[in-house]
C-alpha positions as CSV (number, residue, x, y, z in Angstrom):
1,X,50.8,82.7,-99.4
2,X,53.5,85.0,-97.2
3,X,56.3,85.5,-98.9
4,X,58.1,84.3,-95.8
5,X,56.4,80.8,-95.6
6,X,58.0,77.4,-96.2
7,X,56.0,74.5,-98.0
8,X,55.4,71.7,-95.0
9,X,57.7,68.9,-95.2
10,X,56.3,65.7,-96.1
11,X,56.2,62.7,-93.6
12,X,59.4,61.0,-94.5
13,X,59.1,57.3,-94.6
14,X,60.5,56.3,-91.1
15,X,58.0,59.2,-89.7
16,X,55.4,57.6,-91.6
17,X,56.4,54.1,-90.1
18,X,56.8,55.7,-86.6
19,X,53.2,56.9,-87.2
20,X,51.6,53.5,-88.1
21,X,53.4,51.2,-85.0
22,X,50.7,52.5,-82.8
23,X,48.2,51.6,-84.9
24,X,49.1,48.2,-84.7
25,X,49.2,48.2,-80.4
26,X,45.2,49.6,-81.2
27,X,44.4,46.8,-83.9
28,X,45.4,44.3,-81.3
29,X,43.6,45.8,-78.5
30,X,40.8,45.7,-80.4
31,X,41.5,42.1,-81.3
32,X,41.3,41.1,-77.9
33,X,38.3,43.4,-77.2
34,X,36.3,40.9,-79.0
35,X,36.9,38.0,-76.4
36,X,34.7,40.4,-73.9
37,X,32.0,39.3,-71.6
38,X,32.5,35.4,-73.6
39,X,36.3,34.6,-72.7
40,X,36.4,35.9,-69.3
41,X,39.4,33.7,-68.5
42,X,41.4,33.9,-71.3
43,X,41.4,37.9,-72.4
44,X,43.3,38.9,-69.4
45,X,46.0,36.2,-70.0
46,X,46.3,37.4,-73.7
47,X,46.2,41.0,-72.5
48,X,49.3,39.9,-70.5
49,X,50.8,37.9,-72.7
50,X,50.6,40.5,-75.5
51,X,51.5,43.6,-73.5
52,X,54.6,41.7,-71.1
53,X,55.5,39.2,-73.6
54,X,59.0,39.2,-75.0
55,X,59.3,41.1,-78.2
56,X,61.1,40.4,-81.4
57,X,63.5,43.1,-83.5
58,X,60.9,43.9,-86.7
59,X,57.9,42.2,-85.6
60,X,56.1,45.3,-87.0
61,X,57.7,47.0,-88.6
62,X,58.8,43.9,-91.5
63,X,55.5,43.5,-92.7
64,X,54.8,47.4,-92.4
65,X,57.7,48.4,-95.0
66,X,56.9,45.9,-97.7
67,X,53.6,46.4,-97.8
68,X,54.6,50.2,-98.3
69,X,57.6,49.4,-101.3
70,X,54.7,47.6,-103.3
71,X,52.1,49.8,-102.9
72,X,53.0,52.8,-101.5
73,X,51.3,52.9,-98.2
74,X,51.1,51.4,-94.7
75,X,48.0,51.6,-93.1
76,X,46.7,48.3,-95.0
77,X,49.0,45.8,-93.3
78,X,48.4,46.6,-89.8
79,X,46.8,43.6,-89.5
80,X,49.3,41.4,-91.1
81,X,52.0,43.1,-89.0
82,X,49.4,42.2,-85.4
83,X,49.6,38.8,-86.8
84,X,53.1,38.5,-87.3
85,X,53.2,40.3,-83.4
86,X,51.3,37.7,-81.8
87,X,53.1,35.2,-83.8
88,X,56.5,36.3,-82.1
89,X,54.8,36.8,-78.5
90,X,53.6,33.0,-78.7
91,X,56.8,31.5,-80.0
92,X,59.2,33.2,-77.7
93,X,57.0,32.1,-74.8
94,X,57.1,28.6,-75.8
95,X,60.9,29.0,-76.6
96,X,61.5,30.3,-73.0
97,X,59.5,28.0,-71.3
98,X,61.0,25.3,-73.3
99,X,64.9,26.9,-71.8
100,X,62.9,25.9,-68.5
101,X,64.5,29.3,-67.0
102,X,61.0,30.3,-65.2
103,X,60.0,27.4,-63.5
104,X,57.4,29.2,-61.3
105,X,56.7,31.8,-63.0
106,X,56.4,33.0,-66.7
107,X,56.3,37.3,-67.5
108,X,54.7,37.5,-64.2
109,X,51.7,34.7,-64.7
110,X,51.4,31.1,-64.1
111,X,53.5,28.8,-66.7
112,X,50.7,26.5,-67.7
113,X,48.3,29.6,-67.9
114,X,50.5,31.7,-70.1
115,X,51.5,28.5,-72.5
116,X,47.7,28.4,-73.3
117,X,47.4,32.0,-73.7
118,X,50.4,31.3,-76.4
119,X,49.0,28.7,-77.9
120,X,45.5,31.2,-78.2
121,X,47.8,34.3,-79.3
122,X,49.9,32.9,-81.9
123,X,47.5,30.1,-83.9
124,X,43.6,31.8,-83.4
125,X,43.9,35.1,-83.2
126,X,45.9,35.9,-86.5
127,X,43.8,33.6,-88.3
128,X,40.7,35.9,-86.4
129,X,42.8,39.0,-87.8
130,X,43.2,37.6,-91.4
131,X,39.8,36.4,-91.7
132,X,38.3,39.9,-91.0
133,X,40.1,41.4,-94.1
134,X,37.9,43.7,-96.3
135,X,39.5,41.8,-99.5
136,X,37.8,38.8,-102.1
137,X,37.6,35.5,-100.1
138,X,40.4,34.0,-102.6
139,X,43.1,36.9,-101.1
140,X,42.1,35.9,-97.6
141,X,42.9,32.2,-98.1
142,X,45.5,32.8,-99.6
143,X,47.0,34.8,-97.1
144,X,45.5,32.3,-94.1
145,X,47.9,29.5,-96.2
146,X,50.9,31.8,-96.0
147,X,50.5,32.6,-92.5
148,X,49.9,28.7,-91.8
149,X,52.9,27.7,-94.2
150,X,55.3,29.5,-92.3
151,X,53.7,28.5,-88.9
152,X,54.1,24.4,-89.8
153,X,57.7,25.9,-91.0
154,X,58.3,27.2,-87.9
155,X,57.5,24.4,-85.7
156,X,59.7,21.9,-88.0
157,X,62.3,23.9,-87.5
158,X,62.1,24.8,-83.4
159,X,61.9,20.9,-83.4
160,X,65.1,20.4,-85.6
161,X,66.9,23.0,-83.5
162,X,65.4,20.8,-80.2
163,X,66.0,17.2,-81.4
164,X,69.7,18.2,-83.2
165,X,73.0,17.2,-81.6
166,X,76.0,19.5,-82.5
167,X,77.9,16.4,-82.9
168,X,75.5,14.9,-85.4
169,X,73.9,17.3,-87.5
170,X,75.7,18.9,-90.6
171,X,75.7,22.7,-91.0
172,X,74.1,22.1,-94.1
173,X,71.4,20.5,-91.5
174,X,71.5,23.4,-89.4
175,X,70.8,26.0,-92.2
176,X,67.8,23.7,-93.1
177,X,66.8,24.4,-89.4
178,X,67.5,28.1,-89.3
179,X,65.0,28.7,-93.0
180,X,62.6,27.3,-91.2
181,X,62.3,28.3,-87.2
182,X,63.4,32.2,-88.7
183,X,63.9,32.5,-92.4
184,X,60.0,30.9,-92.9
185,X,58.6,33.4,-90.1
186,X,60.2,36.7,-91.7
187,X,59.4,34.9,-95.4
188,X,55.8,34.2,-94.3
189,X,55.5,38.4,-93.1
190,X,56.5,39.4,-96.1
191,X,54.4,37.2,-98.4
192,X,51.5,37.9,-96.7
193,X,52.5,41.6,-96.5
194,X,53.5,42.1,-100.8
195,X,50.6,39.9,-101.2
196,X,48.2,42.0,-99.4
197,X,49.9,45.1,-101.1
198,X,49.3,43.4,-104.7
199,X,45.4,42.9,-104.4
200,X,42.7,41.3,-106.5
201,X,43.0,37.6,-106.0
202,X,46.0,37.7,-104.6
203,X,47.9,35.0,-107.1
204,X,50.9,36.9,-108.3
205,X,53.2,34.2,-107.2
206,X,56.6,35.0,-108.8
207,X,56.2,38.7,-107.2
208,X,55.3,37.4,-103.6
209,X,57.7,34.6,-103.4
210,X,60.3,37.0,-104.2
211,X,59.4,39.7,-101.4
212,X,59.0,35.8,-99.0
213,X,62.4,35.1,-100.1
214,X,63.6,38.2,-99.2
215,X,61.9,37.9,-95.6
216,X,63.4,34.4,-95.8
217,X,67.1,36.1,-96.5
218,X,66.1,38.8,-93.2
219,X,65.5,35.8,-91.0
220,X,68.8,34.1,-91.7
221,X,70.9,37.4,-91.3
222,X,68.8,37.7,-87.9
223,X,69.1,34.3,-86.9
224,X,72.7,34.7,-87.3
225,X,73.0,38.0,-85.2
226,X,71.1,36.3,-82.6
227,X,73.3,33.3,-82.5
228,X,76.7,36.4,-81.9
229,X,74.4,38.0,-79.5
230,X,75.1,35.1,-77.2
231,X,78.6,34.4,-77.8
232,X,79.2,38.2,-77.2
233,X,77.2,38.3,-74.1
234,X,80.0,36.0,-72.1
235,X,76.8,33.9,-71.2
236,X,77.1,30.9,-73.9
237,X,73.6,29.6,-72.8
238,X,73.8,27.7,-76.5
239,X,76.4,26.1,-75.2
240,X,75.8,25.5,-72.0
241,X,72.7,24.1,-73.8
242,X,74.4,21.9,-76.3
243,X,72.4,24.1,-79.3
244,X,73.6,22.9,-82.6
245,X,74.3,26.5,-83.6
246,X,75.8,26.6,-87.4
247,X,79.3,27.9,-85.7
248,X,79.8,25.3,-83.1
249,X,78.7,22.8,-86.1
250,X,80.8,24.0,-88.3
251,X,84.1,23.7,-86.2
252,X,83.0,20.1,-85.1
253,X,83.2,19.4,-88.8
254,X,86.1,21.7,-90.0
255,X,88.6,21.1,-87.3
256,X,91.1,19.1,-87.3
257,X,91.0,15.6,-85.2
258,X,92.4,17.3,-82.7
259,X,90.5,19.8,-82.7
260,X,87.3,18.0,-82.9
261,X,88.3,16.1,-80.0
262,X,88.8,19.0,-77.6
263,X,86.0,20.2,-79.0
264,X,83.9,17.8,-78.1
265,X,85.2,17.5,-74.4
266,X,84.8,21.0,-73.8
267,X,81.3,20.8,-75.1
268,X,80.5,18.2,-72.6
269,X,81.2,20.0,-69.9
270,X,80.1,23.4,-71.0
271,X,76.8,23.3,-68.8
272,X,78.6,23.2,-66.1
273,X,81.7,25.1,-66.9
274,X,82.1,28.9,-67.7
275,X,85.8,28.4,-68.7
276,X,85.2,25.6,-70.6
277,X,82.6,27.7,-72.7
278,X,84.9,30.8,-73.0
279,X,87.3,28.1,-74.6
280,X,85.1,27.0,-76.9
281,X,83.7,29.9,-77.7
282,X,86.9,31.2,-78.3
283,X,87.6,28.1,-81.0
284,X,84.6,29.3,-82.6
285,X,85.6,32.4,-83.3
286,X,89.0,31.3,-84.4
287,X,90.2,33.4,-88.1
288,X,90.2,30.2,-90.0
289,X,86.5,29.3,-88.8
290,X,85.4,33.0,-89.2
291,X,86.2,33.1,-93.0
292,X,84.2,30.7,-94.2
293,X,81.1,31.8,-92.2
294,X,81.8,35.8,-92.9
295,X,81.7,35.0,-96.5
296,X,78.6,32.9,-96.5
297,X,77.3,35.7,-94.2
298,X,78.7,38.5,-96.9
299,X,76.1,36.7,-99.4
300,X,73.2,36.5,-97.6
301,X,73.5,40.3,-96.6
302,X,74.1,41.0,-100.9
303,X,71.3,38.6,-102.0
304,X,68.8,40.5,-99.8
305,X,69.8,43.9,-101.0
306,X,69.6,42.7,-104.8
307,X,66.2,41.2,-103.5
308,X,65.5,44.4,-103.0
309,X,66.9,46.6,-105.8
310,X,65.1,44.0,-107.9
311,X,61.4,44.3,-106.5
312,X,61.1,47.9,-105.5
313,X,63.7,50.0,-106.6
314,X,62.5,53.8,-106.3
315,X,60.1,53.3,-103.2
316,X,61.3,55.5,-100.1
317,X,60.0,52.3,-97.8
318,X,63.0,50.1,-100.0
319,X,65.3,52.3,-98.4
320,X,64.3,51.8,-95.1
321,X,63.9,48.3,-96.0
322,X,67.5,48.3,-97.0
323,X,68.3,49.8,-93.5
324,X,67.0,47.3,-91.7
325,X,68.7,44.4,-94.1
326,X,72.4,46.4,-92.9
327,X,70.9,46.6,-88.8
328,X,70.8,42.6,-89.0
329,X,74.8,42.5,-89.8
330,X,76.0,45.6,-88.7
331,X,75.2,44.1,-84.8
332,X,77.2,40.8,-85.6
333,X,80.4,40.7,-84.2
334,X,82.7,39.6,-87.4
335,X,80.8,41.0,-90.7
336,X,82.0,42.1,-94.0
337,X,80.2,44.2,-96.1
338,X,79.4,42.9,-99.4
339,X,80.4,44.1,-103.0
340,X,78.3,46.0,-104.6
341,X,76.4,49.6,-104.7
342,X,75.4,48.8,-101.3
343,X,79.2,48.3,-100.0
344,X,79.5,51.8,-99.7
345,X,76.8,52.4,-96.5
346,X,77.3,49.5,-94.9
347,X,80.6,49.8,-93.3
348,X,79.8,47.1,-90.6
349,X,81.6,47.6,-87.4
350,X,81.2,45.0,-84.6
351,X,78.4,45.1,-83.0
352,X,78.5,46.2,-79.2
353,X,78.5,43.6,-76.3
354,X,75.0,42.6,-75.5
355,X,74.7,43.2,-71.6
356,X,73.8,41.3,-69.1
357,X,70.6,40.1,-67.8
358,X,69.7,39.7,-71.8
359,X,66.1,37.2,-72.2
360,X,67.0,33.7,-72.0
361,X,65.6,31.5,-74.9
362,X,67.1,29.4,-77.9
363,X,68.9,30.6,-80.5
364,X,65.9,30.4,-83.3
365,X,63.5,32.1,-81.4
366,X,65.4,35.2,-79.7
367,X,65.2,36.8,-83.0
């Protein structure tokens, strides 16, 4: 060896997860190269549900870094992070058709035509990719019950958020709702991801539920985010929506009578009313309604990090992991960074304004 040469870098782990993303895009092509000559109708409005869809922050690359802190490498869970993909591509399109803000047309293709296509994308086809696993028959039911686990959790939840009334719903309600339509989507990438990554039968429980609790913690911290996104944005489509959003609930239930009252009025004509949201809005964000909700935010944010200091400790993918656990926060407008060895990178400035023109959708499933 010259003298003058330099050993070759290694990959770092970001590299390495900027290498595998693609790899996921070719799974699912793949995927839906198997509905070809018999599903003539149906491919192309997957194809175009897949590839114009609306996307979701960490749809691969969740499942990617888990499966990498456990066992070291990626490659393994590209088909758990294409299911957890087409997940995300079917619920946003039944979240924005549900909003009702594409009457005639849905990402280019006919509403009716695309909700089947969703309905295909997000039930079939990651049970297709699951089932064609090269692990023992146990690990692949396992992992089909995880993946359906967090799809019945899911759907509870989107109908909570639908059926709720800001006026009569708790926020202890509403965090119920937000586990479930986001916690139980990340929880159920990360199961299926550490589960994958632990092998043999796949029944290491205590070690998977903690990595599902983790992606349960992720969810929350996103869901939360999302939720700012829209009061930042100067939009307040929740409210003009009357979305029982864990905020808005909790100043209809901390206020004072007063408060409550106007409250209330402004809420009823916020659909209708851009001053009347900014207004609200604006009592939302209040200092005595923001403590509360910045500490309860502080402890999610800590209990994910712990999550992770606890499972995988010395993996470089934890520390990407971590990364992403301090993305979800640092975007929210009023954070606070926790106590603790992570305190120290996580300085948490607000989050910038979210511009217009930003995907319509409900609060659960814009995550």
């Amino acid at each position: 060896m010259s003298l003058h040469s330099r050993p070759v870098a290694r990959p770092s782990a970001e590299d390495r997860l900027a290498e595998a993303v693609p790899r996921v895009r070719q799974y699912l092509a793949g995927l839906l190269d198997g509905y070809r000559p018999r599903y003539a109708h149906l491919r192309p409005a997957l194809e175009r549900l897949v590839a114009d869809g609306r996307r979701s922050p960490l749809e691969c690359a969740l499942p990617l870094l888990v499966h990498g802190a456990v066992a070291g490498g990626l490659e393994p869970a590209v088909p758990v992070a294409a299911a957890h993909v087409l997940w995300w591509r079917a619920a946003n399109t039944f979240d924005d058709a549900s909003d009702g803000g594409q009457r005639t047309r849905l990402y280019g293709g006919d509403p009716a035509t695309v909700l089947i296509a969703a309905l295909e994308c997000g039930y079939a086809l990651p049970l297709r990719a699951l089932a064609a696993l090269p692990v023992p028959a146990a690990l692949r039911e396992r992992l089909a019950a995880d993946f359906l686990d967090g799809w019945t959790a899911a759907c509870d939840g989107q109908v909570g958020d639908l059926l709720g009334t800001p006026a009569g719903t708790s926020p202890e309600e509403v965090l119920t709702v937000y586990r479930h339509k986001s916690g139980a989507v990340y929880g159920m990438a990360a199961t299926m991801a550490a589960r994958l990554a632990l092998g043999a039968d796949g029944t290491d429980e205590p070690r998977a539920a903690a990595w599902g609790a983790f992606g349960q913690a992720v969810g929350l911290l996103a869901q939360f985010r999302n939720d700012e996104d829209d009061l930042r944005s100067g939009h307040h489509e929740d409210l003009g929506n009357r979305t029982a959003t864990y905020l808005l609930v909790q100043l209809l239930h901390a206020a004072t009578d007063a408060g409550r009252e106007r409250a209330l009025e402004l809420l009823g004509r916020a659909a209708d009313s851009a001053a009347d949201r900014r207004e609200l809005a604006a009592m939302m964000l209040a200092p005595d309604m923001l403590a509360p909700y910045r500490r309860f935010l502080a402890d999610i944010h800590q209990r994910a990090h712990a999550l992770l200091d606890t499972l995988a400790p010395d993996s470089p993918f934890t520390a990407c992991l971590h990364r992403r656990v301090d993305d979800e926060v640092r975007t929210t407008a009023h954070a606070v960074a926790p106590a603790g060895p992570h305190g120290a990178h996580c300085t948490l400035p607000p989050g910038p304004a979210v511009p217009a023109g930003r995907a319509r959708g409900r609060s659960g499933q814009k995550v």
